[in-house]
C-alpha positions in Angstrom: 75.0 14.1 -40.2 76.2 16.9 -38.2 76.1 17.7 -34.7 76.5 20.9 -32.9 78.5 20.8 -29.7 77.3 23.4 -26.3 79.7 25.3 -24.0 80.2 24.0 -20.2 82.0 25.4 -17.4 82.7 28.9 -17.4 86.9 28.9 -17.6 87.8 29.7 -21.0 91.4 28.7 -21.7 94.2 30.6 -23.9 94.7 27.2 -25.6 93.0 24.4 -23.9 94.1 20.9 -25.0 94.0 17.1 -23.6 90.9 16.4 -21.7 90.9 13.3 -20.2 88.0 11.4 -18.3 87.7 10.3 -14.8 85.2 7.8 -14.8 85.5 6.8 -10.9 84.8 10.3 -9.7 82.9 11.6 -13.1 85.1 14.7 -13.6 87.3 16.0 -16.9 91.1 17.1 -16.7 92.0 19.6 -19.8 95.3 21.9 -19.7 95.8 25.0 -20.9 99.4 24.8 -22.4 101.2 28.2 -22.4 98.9 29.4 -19.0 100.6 26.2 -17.2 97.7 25.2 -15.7 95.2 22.7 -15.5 91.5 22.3 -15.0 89.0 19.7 -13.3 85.5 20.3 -13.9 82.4 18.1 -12.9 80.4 17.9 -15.9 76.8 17.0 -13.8 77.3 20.7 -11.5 79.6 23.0 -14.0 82.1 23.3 -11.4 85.7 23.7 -11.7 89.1 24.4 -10.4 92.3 25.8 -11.5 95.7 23.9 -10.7 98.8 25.8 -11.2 101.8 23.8 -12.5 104.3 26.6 -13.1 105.5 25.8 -16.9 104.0 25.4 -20.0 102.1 21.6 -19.8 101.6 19.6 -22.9 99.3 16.9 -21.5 98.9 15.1 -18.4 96.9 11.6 -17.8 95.7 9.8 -14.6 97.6 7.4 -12.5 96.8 3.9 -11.3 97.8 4.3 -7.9 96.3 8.3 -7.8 98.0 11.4 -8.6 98.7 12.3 -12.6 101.8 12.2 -14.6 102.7 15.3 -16.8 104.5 15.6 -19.9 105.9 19.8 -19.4 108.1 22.2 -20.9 111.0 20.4 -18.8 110.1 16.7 -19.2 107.7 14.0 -17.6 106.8 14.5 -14.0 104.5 13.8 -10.9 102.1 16.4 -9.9 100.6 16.5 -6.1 97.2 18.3 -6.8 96.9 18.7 -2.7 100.6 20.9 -2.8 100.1 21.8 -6.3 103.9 20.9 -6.5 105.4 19.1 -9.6 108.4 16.6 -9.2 110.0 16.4 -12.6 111.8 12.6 -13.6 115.1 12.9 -13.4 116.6 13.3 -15.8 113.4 13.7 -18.3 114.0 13.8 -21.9 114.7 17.5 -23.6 115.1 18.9 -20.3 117.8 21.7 -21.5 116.6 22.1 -25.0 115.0 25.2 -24.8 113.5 25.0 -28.8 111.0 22.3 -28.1 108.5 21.8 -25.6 105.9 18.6 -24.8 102.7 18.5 -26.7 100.4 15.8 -26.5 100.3 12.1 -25.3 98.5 9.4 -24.1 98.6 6.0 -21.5 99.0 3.0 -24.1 97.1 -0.1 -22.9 99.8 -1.6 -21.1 99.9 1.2 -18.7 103.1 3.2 -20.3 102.5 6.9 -20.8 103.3 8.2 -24.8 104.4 11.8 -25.3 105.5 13.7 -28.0 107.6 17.4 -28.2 107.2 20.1 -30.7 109.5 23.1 -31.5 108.5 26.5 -29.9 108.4 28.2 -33.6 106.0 25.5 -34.3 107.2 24.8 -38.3 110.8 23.2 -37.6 110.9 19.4 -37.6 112.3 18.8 -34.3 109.6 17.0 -32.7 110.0 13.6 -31.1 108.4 10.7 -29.6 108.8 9.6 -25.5 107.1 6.1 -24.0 107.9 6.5 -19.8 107.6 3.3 -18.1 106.4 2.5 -14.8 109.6 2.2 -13.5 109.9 5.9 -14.7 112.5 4.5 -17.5 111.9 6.2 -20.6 112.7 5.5 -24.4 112.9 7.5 -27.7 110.4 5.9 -30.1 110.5 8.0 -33.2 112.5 11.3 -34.5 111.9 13.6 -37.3 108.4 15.0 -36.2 106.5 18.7 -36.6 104.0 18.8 -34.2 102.7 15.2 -32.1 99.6 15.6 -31.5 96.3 13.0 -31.1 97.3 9.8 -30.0 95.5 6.5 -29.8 95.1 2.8 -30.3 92.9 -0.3 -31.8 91.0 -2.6 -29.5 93.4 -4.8 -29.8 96.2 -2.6 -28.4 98.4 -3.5 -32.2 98.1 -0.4 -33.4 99.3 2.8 -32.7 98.0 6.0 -34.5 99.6 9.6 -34.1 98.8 12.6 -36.0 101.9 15.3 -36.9 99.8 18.1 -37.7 102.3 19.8 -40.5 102.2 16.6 -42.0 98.5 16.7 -42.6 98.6 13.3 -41.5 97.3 10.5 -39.2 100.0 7.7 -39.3 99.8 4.3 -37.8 102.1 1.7 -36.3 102.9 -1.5 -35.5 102.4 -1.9 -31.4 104.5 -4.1 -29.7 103.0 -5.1 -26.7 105.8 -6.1 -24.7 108.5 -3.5 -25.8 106.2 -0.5 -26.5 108.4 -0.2 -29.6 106.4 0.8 -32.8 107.6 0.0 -36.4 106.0 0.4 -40.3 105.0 3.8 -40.2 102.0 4.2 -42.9 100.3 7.0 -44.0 96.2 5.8 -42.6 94.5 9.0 -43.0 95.4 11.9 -45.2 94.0 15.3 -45.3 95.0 18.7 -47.5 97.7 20.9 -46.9 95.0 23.3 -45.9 93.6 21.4 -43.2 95.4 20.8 -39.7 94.8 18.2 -37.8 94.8 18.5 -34.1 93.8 16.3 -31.0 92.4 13.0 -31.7 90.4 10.2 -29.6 89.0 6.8 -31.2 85.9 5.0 -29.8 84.8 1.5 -28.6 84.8 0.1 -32.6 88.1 1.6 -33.4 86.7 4.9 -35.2 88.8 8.6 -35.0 87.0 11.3 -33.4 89.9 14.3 -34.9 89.7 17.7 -33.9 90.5 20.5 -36.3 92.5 23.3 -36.2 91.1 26.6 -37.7 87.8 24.7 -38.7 85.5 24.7 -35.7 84.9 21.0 -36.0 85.3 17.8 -35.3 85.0 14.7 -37.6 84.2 11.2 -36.7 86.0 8.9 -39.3 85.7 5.0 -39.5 88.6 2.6 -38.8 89.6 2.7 -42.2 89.3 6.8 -42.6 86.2 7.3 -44.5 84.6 10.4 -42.9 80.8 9.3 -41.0 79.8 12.5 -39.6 80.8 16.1 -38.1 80.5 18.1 -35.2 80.1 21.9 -35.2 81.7 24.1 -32.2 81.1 27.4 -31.8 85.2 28.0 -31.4 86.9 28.0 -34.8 90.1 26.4 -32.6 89.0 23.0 -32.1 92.1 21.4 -30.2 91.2 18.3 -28.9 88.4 15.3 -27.4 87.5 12.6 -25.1 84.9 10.6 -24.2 83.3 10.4 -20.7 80.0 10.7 -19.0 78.5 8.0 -17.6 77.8 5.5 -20.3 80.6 7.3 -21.9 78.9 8.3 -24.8 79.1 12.3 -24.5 82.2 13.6 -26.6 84.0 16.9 -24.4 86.1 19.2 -26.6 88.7 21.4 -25.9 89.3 25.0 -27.8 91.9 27.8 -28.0 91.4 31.6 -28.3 95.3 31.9 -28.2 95.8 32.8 -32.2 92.1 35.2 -32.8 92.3 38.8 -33.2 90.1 41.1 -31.0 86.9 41.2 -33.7 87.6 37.6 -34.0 87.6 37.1 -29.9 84.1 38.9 -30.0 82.7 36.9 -33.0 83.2 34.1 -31.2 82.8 34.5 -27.1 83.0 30.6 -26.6 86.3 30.2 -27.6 88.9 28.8 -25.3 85.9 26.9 -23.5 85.5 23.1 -23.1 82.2 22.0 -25.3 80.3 19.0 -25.2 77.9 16.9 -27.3 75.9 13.7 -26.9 77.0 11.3 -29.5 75.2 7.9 -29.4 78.6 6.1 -29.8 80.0 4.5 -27.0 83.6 5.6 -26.4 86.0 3.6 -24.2 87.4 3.6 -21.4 91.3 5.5 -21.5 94.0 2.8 -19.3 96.0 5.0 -16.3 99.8 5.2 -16.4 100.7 2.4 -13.8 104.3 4.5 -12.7 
């Protein structure tokens, strides 16, 4: 079965990435990584609005008291969306390694806030893996990485899953609950060297929803990996997805322009735009970072 997925909003990103759902006011957050900036768009009017964060942001996610907290080119931090003034955690992780940058993340069900760092030149295997606490305490959970990217969890909060995207890979772990520590890395879904493997989300029966890279799509795959169905996107950068809407059900996708040539730009105008598509599966609903 295959879906095709329609533009909303009118802000087109250089390389949009992370949306995340606000269920209590309806609205989606998504960044656009080298601009640093993020956007907040109400799905039900098509408006938006632009907040500056002044250096490159690899994802943020929703707090439980209000506000966000950022993983950026200089660490984890608080933003104030009313000053549009970020206060970094001090000291953050990587804050004078000027070779890697955050990536992407996600609020584990306990309330911590994951986040994982890539190297600017985007092949070295310097990446590594953050959990901040709510005390604003932070760890080192794994080492060795390409590029972090999607990150989720099982119902049962168990499991962790992370893709490294030059690893063609979707790993899983074993979740600790109380520690946040992860152990018994496996490889849980593979894909060719070809394919690249970007932003990830998984739904309310534990199935991926993976954005691809270079492919314009994204693929809904069972718990276990086997593929179900696909979603076409006008954007050959698929970067990212989320569920939200009201009965949280409507998958929104994010997309980059950042690496298409001028022909390719007006081949496809859409590009760099969030997309959306009614899915029939119910997603679920993403915890908030209780620092």
């Amino acid at each position: 079965m295959k879906w095709t997925a329609e533009p909303i909003f009118h802000t087109k990103a250089t390389h949009g990435e992370g949306p995340v759902w606000d269920e209590i006011h309806q609205e989606l957050y998504w960044v656009d990584i080298p601009e640093g900036r993020y956007y907040k768009g109400k799905p039900s009017t098509g408006a938006s609005s632009t907040f500056m964060v002044g250096q490159d942001i690899g994802v943020l996610a929703l707090r439980q008291e209000g506000g966000i907290v950022m993983a950026v080119r200089d660490g984890f931090g608080l933003y104030d969306a009313s000053t549009q003034q970020l206060q970094l955690i001090e000291p953050s992780p990587e804050q004078e390694n000027a070779l890697v940058r955050f990536n992407d993340g996600a609020v584990d069900p306990y309330g911590r806030f994951l986040a994982g760092t890539m190297a600017y030149d985007e092949v070295s295997c310097l990446g590594k893996l953050f959990s901040l606490n709510s005390d604003h305490q932070w760890i080192t959970l794994a080492h060795d990485l390409y590029i972090t990217n999607g990150m989720a969890w099982n119902q049962k909060g168990d499991q962790f899953f992370m893709i490294d995207t030059l690893q063609h890979c979707v790993f899983s772990y074993d979740y600790d609950s109380a520690s946040g520590l992860i152990s018994n890395r496996n490889r849980h879904i593979e894909f060719p060297k070809t394919v690249y493997p970007d932003g990830m989300c998984t739904d309310s029966e534990d199935g991926f929803w993976i954005a691809f890279y270079g492919m314009g799509k994204v693929i809904h795959f069972d718990p276990k990996g086997q593929q179900i169905e696909e979603i076409e996107v006008p954007a050959p950068h698929t970067t990212s997805c989320c569920f939200g809407g009201e009965d949280l059900q409507t998958l929104f996708i994010t997309t980059s322009c950042r690496d298409l040539n001028a022909q390719q730009k007006e081949t496809f105008p859409h590009a760099g735009r969030t997309f959306r598509v009614e899915t029939g599966v119910k997603g679920k609903r993403e915890p908030r970072f209780k620092g």
